[in-house]
C-alpha positions, 0 to 999 in steps of 0.5 A: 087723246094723246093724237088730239094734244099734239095738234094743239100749242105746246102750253095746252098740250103739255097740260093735257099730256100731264093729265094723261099721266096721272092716276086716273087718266081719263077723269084728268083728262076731262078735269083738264078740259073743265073751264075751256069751253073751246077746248072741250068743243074741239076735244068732242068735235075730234072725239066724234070724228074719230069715232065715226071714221072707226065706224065707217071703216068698219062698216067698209070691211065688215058690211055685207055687200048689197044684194 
């Protein structure tokens, strides 16, 4: 989360990077993106990116080889 804030203008980012230092910093962070229907497409369009990048490298190390 904190990767993703730091590619985006310092207002949003400093937003954001506030709301990761709350109490319950998932839920602030998903509070944050409320309202910003770009922002929220771009946080998920990141989040899935990661997610499968993860996958594949995991898949790379850990796949048995084909028979």
């Amino acid at each position: 989360m904190e990767g993703f804030t730091e590619l985006l203008p310092d207002e949003i980012h400093e937003k954001l990077l506030s709301a990761l230092n709350q109490k319950n910093p998932f839920r602030s962070f998903k509070d944050a993106l409320e309202g910003d229907d770009e922002l929220k497409k771009d946080w998920y369009s990141h989040y899935n990116g990661l997610v499968w990048f993860r996958a594949m490298e995991w898949l790379h190390e850990n796949a048995a080889e084909k028979v």
